[in-house]
N, C-alpha and C positions, 0 to 999 in steps of 0.2 A: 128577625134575628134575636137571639137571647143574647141575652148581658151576663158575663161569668162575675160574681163577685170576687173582691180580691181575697176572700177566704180559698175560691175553690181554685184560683189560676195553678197551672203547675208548675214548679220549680224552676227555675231558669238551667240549672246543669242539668236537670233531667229533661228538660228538650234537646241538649246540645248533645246527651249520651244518645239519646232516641237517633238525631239524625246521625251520630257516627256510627251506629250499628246496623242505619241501614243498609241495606242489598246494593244501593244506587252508588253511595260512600264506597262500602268494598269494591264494588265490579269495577269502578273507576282508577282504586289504587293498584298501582304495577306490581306485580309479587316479586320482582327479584331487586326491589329496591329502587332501582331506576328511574327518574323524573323520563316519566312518558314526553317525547320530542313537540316540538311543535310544527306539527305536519305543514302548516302554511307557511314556513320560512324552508327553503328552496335545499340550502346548508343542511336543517334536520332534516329533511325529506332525505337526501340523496346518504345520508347516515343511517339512518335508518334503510336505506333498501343496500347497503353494505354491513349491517346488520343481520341483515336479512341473507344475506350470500350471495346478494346481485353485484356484479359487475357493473359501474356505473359511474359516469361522470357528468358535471355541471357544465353546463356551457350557458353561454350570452347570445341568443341567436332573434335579431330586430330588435334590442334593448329590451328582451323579455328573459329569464333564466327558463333552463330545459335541461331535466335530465336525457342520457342518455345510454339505456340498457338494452340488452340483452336476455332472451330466456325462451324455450324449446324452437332454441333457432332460429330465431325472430327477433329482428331489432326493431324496437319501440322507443317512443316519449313520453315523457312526464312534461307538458307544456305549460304553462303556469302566468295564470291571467288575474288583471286588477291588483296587483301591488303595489305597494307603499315602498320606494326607494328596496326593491327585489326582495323585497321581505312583506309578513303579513296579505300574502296573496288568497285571494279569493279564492279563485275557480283552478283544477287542474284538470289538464283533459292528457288522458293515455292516448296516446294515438301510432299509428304505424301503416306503410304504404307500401305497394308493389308495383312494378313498370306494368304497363301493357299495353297491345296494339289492340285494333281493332274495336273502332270506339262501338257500335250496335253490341256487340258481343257483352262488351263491359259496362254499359248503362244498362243492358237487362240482367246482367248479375246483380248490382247494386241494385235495382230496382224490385227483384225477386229477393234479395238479402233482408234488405227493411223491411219487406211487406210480411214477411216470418220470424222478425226477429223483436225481442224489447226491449234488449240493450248491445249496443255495439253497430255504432250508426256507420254505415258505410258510404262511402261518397266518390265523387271521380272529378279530376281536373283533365278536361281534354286538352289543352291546349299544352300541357306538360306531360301527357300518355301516363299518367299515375293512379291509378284508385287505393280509395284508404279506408282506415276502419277507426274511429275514436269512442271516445266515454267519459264523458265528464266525472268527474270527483267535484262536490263542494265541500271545499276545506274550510268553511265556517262552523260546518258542526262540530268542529273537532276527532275528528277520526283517534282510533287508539292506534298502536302499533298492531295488535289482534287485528282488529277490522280493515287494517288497510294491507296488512299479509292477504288477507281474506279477498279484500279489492285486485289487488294486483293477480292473486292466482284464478280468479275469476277471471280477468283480463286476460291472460297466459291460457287460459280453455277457450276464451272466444276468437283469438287470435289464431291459433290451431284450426279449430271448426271454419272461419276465413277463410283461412290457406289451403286448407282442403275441398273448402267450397270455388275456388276460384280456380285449382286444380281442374275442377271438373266445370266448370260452368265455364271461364276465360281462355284456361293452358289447355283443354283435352285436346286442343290438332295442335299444338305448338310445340314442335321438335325443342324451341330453346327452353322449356321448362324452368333445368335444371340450372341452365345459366342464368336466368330470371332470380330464383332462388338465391343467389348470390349477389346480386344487384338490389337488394332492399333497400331503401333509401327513407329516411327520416322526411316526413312534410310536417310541419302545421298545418294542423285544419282551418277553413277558411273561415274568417268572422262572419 
C-alpha cells in the first residue's frame, strides 16, 4: 500500500461534494420532498400502502402487528416478525390463503406449485382445510417506498397466477368455486 503524503491528500469539502453527487446519494433521496417512511415500523408500513391506494388496516393478531389488505380480489397480510415492542421489525411475510377440501388434491398442487416456482412459497394446513401462498420481505435492508410498490405488485401477480392455479389444479370439479372465492380468509404462516 502507498502512503499519500499530506501535500497530495484531497480536500476534505471535496470528498463530502464527491459523495453528495453521487448516484447512490441521489437514488436514495425522495423527489417529492418527503422523508422516505420507515418500512420496519408496522405504522409506516400500513401509511405508506394508504399512500399507495391500498385499502388497509393494522391489527394485533398473537402479540404480533399485521397489516390487513386488499387488491385484485384478494385479501392478503403483511405479517410482521422479530420486533422491538411492535416497531423496528425484521422480517415481513405477504401472505394469503384459500379454504379447501380434498387434502391429495391440495398437497399435489402445492407440491407442483414450489417445484415451478422461486418465489411465492405455497403451503397447506390440513388439519384447518386451508392452503396458502407467503414471501418474505426483509425489512433490514431498508426497502424505499419505489421498491416496496414494486414488492407488493409483484406479490398482487403471484397471488393472481395462485388463484388461477388452484382454479385449475384444486376447484376444477368443485361446483362451490365461487363461494370459495368469497371465503378468503387471512392465516399466518407457520414458524
Amino acid at each position: 500500500m502507498r502512503r499519500v503524503s499530506a501535500g497530495r491528500r484531497a480536500a476534505p469539502g471535496l470528498a463530502v461534494l464527491l459523495l453528495l453527487a453521487s448516484p447512490v446519494a441521489a437514488k436514495d433521496a425522495p423527489t417529492d420532498g418527503k422523508k422516505e417512511p420507515n418500512l420496519r415500523n408496522p405504522v409506516e408500513f400500513l401509511e405508506m400502502m394508504h399512500d399507495l391506494g391500498y385499502r388497509a388496516k393494522l391489527k394485533i393478531e398473537d402479540e404480533r402487528p399485521m397489516i390487513e389488505s386488499r387488491t385484485e380480489g384478494i385479501t392478503f397480510g403483511v405479517n410482521f416478525y422479530n420486533c422491538t415492542k411492535d416497531k423496528d421489525c425484521e422480517i415481513g411475510i405477504l401472505t394469503a390463503s384459500w379454504p379447501f377440501e380434498g387434502e391429495d388434491k391440495a398437497m399435489e398442487a402445492v407440491n407442483g406449485w414450489n417445484a415451478q416456482q422461486f418465489v411465492g412459497r405455497a403451503w397447506l394446513v390440513e388439519s384447518e382445510s386451508y392452503i396458502g401462498l407467503d414471501r418474505p420481505l426483509n425489512l433490514m435492508t431498508g426497502y424505499s417506498v419505489a421498491a416496496m410498490e414494486s414488492e407488493i405488485d409483484w406479490w398482487a401477480k403471484t397471488m393472481v397466477e395462485f388463484r388461477d392455479y388452484l382454479r385449475k389444479e384444486v376447484y376444477a370439479d368443485d361446483d362451490k368455486e365461487k363461494s370459495r372465492e368469497t371465503m378468503l380468509r387471512i392465516r399466518a404462516p407457520l414458524n
